[in-house]
C-alpha positions as CSV (number, residue, x, y, z in Angstrom):
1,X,-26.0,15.2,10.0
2,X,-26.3,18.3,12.3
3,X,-23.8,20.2,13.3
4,X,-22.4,19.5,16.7
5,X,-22.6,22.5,19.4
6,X,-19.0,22.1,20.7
7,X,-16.6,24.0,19.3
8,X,-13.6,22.4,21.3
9,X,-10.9,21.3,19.3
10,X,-8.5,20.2,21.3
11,X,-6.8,16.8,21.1
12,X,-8.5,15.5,24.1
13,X,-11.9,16.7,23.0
14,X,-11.1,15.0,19.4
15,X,-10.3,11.3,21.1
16,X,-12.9,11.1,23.5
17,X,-15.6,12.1,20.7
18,X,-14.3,9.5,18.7
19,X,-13.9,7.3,21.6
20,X,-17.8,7.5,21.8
21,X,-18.2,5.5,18.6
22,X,-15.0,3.3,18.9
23,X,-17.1,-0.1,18.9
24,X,-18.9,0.9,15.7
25,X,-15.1,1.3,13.8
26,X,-13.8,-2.0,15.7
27,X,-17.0,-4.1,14.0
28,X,-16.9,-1.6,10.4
29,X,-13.2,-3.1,10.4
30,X,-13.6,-6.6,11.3
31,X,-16.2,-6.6,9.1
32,X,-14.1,-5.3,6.1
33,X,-11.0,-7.8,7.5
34,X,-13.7,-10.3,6.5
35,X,-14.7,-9.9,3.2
36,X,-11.4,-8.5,1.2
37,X,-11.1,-7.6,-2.3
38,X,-8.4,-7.3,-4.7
39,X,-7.0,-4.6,-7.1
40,X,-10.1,-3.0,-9.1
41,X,-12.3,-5.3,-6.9
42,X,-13.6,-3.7,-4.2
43,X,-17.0,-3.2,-5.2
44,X,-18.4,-4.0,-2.1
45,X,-15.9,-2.0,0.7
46,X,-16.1,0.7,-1.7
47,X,-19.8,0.9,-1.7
48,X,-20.0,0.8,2.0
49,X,-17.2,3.3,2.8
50,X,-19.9,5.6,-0.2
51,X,-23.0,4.4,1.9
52,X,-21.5,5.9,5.3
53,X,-20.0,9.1,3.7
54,X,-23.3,9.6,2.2
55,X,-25.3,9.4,5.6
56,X,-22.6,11.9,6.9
57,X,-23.9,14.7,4.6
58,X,-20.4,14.0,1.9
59,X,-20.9,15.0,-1.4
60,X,-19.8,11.5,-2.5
61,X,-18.1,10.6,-5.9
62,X,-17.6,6.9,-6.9
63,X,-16.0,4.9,-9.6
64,X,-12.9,7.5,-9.6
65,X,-10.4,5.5,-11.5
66,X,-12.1,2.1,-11.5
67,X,-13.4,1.4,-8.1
68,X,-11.9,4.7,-5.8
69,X,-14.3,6.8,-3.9
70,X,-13.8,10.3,-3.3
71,X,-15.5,12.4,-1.0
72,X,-15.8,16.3,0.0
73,X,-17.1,18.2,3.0
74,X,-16.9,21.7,2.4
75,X,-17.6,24.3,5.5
76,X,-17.5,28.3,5.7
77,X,-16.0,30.1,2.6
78,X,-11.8,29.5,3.1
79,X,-10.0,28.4,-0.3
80,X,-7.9,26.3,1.4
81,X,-8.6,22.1,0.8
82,X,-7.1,19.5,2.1
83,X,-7.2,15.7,0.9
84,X,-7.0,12.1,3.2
85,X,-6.0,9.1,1.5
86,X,-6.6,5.6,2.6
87,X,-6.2,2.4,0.4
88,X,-8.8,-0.3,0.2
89,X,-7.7,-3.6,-1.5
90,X,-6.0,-6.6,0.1
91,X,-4.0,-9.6,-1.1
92,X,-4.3,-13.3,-2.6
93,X,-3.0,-14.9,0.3
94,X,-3.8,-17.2,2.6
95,X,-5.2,-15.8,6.2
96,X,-3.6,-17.6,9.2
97,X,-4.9,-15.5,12.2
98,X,-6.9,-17.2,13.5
99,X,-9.2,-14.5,14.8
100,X,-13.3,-15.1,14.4
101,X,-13.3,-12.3,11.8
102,X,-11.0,-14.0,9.3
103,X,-11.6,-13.7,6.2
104,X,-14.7,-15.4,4.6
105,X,-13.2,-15.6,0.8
106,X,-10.3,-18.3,0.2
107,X,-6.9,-16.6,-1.3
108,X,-7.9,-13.1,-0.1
109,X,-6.9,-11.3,3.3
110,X,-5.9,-8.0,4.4
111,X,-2.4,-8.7,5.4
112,X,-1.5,-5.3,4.8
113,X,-3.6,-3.1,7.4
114,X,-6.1,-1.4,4.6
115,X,-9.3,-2.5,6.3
116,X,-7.7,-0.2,9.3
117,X,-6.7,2.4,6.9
118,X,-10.1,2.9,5.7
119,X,-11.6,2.5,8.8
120,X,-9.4,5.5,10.3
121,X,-10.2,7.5,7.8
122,X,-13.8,6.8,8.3
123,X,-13.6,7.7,12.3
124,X,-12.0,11.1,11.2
125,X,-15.5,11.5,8.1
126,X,-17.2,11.2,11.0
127,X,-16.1,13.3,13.3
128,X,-15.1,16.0,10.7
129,X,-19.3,15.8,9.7
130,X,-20.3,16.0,13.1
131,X,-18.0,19.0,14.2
132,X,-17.2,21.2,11.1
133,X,-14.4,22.0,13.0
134,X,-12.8,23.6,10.2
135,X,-12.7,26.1,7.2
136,X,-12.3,25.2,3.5
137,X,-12.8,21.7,2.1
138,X,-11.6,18.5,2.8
139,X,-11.5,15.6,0.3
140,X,-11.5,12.0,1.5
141,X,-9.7,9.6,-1.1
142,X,-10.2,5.6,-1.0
143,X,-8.0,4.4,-3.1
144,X,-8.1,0.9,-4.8
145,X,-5.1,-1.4,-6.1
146,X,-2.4,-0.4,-4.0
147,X,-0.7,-3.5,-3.7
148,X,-0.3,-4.0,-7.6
149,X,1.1,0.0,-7.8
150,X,-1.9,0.7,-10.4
151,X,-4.7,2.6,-8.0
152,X,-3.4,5.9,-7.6
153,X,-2.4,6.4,-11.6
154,X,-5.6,5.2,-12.3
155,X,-7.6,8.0,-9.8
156,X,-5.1,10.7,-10.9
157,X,-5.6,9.8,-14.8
158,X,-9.0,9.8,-14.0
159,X,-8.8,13.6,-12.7
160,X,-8.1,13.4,-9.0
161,X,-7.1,16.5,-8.4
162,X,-8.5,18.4,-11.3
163,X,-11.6,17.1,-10.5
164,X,-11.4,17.0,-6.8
165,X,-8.4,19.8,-5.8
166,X,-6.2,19.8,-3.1
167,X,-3.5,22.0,-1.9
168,X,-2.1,19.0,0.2
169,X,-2.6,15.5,0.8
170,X,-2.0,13.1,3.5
171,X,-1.9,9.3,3.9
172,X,-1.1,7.1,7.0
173,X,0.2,3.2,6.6
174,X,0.3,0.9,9.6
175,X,3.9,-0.8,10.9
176,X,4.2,-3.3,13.1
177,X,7.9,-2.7,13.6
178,X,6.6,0.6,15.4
179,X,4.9,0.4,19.3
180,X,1.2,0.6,19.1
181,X,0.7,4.2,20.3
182,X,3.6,5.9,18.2
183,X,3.6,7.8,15.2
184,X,6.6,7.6,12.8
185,X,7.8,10.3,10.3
186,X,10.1,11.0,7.8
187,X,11.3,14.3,5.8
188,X,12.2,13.7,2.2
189,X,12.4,9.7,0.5
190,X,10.7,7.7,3.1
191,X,9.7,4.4,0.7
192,X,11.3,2.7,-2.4
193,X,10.1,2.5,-5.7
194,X,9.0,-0.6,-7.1
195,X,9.4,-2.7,-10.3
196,X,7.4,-6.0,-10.9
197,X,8.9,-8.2,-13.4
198,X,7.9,-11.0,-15.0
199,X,10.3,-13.4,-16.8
200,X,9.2,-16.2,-18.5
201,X,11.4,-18.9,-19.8
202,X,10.3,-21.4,-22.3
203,X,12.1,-24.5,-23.2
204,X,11.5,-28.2,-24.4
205,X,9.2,-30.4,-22.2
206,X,9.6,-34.0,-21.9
207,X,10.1,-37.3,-19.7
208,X,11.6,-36.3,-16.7
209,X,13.8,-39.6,-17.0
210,X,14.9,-38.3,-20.4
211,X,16.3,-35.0,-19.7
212,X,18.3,-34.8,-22.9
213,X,15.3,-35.1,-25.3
214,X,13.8,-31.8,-23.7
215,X,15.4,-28.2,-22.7
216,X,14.7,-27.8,-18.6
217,X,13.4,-24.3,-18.2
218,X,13.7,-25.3,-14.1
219,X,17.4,-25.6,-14.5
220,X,17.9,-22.2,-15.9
221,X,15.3,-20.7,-14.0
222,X,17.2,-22.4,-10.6
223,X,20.1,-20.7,-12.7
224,X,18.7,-16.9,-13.4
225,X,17.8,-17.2,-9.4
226,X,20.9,-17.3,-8.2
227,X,22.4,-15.3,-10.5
228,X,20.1,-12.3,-9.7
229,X,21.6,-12.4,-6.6
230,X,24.3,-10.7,-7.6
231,X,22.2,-7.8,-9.1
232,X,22.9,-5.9,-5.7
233,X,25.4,-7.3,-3.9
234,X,28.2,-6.7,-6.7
235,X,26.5,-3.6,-8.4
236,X,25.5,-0.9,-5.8
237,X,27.1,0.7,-3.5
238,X,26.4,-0.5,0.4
239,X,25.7,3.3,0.9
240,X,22.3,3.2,-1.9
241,X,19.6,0.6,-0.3
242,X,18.0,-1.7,-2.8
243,X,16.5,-4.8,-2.7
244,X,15.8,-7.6,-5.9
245,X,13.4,-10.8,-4.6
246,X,12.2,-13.3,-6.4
247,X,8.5,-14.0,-4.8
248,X,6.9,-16.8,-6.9
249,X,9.0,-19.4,-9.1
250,X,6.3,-21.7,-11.0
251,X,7.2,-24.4,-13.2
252,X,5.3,-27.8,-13.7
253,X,2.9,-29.6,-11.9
254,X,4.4,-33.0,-11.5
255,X,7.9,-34.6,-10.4
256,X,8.3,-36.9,-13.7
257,X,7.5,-33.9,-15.8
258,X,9.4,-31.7,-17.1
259,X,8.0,-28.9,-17.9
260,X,7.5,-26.1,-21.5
261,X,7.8,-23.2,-19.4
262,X,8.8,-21.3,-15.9
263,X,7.7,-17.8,-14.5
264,X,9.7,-15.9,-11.9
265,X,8.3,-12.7,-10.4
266,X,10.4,-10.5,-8.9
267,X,10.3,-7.2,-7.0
268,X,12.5,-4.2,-7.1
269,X,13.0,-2.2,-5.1
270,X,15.5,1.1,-5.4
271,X,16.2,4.5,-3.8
272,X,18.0,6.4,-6.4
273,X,16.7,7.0,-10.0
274,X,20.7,6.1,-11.3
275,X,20.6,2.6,-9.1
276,X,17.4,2.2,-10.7
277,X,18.7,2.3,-14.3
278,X,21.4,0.5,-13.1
279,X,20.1,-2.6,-11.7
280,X,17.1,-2.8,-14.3
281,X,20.0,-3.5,-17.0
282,X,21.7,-5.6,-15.1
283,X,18.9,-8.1,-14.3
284,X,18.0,-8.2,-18.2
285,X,21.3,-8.8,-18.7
286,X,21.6,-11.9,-16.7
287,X,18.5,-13.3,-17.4
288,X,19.7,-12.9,-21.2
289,X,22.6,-14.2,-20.1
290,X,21.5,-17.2,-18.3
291,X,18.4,-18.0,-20.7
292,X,21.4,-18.1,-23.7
293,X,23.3,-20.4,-21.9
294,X,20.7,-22.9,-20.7
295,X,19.3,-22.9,-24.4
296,X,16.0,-21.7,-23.4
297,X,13.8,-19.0,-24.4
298,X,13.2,-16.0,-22.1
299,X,10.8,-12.7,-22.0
300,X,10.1,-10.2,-19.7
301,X,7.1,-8.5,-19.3
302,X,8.0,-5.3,-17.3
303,X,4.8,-4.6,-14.8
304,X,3.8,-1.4,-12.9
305,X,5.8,0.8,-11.1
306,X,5.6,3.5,-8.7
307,X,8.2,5.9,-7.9
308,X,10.1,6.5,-4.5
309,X,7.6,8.2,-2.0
310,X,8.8,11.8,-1.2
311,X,7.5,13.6,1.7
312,X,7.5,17.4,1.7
313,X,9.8,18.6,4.5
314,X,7.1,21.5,5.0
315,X,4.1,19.2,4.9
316,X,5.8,16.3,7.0
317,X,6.5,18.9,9.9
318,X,3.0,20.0,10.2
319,X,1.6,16.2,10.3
320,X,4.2,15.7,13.1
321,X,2.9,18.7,14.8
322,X,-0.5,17.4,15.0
323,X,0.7,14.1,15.9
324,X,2.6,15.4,19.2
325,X,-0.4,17.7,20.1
326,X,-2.0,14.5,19.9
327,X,-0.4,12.1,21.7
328,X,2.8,13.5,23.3
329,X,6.4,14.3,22.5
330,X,7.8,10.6,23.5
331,X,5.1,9.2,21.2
332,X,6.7,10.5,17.7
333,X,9.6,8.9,16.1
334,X,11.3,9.2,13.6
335,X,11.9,6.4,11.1
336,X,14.1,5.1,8.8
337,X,14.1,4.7,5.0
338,X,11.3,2.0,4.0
339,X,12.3,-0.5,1.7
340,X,8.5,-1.1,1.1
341,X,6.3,0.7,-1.7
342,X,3.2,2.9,-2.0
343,X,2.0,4.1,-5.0
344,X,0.8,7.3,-3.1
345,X,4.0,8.2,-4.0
346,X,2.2,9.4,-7.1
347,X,-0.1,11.8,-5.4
348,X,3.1,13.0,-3.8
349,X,4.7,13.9,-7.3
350,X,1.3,15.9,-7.9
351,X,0.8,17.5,-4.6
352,X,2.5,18.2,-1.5
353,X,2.1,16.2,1.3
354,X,3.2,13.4,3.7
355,X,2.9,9.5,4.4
356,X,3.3,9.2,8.1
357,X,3.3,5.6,9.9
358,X,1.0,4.4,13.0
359,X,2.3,1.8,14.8
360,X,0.6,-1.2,15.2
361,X,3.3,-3.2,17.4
362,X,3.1,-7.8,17.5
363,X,5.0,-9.8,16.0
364,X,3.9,-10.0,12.5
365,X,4.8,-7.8,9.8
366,X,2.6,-6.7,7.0
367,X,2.3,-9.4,3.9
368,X,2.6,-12.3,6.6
369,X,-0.6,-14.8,7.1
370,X,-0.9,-14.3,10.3
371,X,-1.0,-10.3,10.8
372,X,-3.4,-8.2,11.4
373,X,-5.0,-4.7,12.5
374,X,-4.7,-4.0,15.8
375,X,-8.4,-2.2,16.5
376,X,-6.7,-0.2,19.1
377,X,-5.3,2.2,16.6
378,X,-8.5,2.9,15.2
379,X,-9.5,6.0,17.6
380,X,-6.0,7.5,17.8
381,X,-5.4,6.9,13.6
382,X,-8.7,8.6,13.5
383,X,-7.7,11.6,15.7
């Protein structure tokens, strides 16, 4: 793509170029919104977000780490680089929006704002190729399998930044609890880390109107519920935030049934490495515990983690900078410590950088049927 004449750089000259192609992000995103993929399946967004950066003159790298993208601009002869991330994959839920770009595939939606995080980062390929408004290289990232904590590993194992170096490295998530038009930051731990558990317990089935011919894996799973409850309530201090849910409990099929086996997932969520350790031993303690005294057998399958997201006091002032050049003193906040997870934290254990937070304002939050994207956010996000 040829160079643009204007050398203007200023924040108002940045939005109002993007604004120019706003209504080709709004129907790239609602188009994306429609046709989500999961972890290490997003052949199709990830060949489109290649396609584009492509056209735009990107030297364009796919397949980085399964189904990541990675792609790199370089103008005039400064060392310095710079890397973008946005994430790409969606969830197995349910959409309830509503809206006429719903998703097309049952079980899948973006409920998580993805489709506008690639989209963003899109607006800003665009105008980056158009203007080569800078010096040195910039490296866009698309990410897969955020939600299952596995997608950044997989790019870095793959050679992220040997391959594809960076002195710093960005990444923006939407939040609804924010007003659309702000931008929120934090210096140092800004999200948790997460565990995914699996436990399984496996007991007799039978007749449900003979109970005492089988071993009810319900009962103690009911059991190891409740008692998990206590993981954080009577084991960390008030003052140390940390969260234990369990999000699916399957067992059986049918009311006069019962069952061989039940599955709870959980999620995990600390702040502190020592609360980590602390409540990790403590919930295979109980479900020992509870397994042994409901006669039932139990394993856990320990999943992927990520650690807590650091941002890099240094790095996290800069992207605030930008931000108020961009839209204002009164639209910067700062935030509070996120009990949510992103396994950018691993590119922030390689790298310096920051995960900042767009506001996307409504009533739902993220991981709820009914949210989604708000496409004002795609200019400014862009910006």
């Amino acid at each position: 793509m040829p160079q643009s004449s204007v050398k203007d750089d200023s924040p108002r000259h940045i939005l109002s170029e993007i604004e120019h192609y706003r209504d080709d992000l709004v129907q790239l995103r609602r188009d994306i919104h429609a046709h989500p993929e999961l972890a290490f399946d997003e052949h199709r967004t990830a060949a489109k977000v290649a396609a584009l950066l492509q056209q735009w003159g990107y030297e364009v790298a796919t397949k980085v780490g399964g189904t990541g993208v990675v792609a790199t601009l370089t103008h005039g002869k400064a060392a310095k680089s710079l890397g973008l991330r946005a994430d790409m994959d969606g969830l197995p839920m349910t959409e309830a929006t509503g809206v006429k770009y719903a998703s097309l595939d049952a079980g899948r939606m973006h409920a998580c704002g993805h489709d506008g995080h690639v989209v963003m980062l899109l607006g800003a390929a665009r105008y980056l190729s158009k203007t080569r408004s800078f010096k040195g290289t910039v490296r866009l990232i698309f990410q897969p399998a955020e939600e299952t904590m596995e997608g950044a590993a997989a790019m870095i194992r793959d050679g992220l930044f040997s391959r594809f170096p960076v002195d710093a490295v960005f990444g923006m998530h939407v939040a609804p609890e924010l007003p659309r038009g702000t931008m929120g930051f934090r210096d140092g731990p800004a999200m948790a880390s997460s565990d995914r558990w699996e436990v399984i317990l496996t007991g007799v089935g039978g007749h449900a109107a003979m109970p005492e011919k089988g071993v009810d894996p319900v009962v103690a799973g009911a059991a190891t519920v409740m008692a998990l409850q206590t993981v954080v309530s009577r084991n960390v201090s008030p003052k140390q935030p940390t969260v234990v849910t369990v999000g699916a409990f399957q067992a059986g099929g049918a009311g006069n049934v019962i069952p061989h086996e039940a599955i709870l997932r959980l999620s995990i969520r600390t702040t502190e490495p020592e609360a980590r350790i602390r409540v990790l031993e403590k919930i295979r303690a109980i479900v020992a515990g509870q397994a042994t005294s409901y006669g039932v057998g139990w394993e856990i399958r320990e999943g992927e983690s990520s650690p807590v997201l650091v941002n890099d006091p240094g790095q996290t002032a800069f992207a605030r900078f930008v931000a108020r050049e961009l839209l204002g003193d009164g639209c910067v906040v700062d935030v509070p410590l996120v009990m949510g997870s992103d396994d950018f934290a691993f590119m922030l254990q390689e790298r310096w950088g920051c995960q900042c937070f767009i506001g996307n304002g409504g009533e739902a939050t993220v991981h709820n049927p009914a949210f989604d994207f708000n496409d004002d956010n795609l200019v400014p996000g862009a910006a």
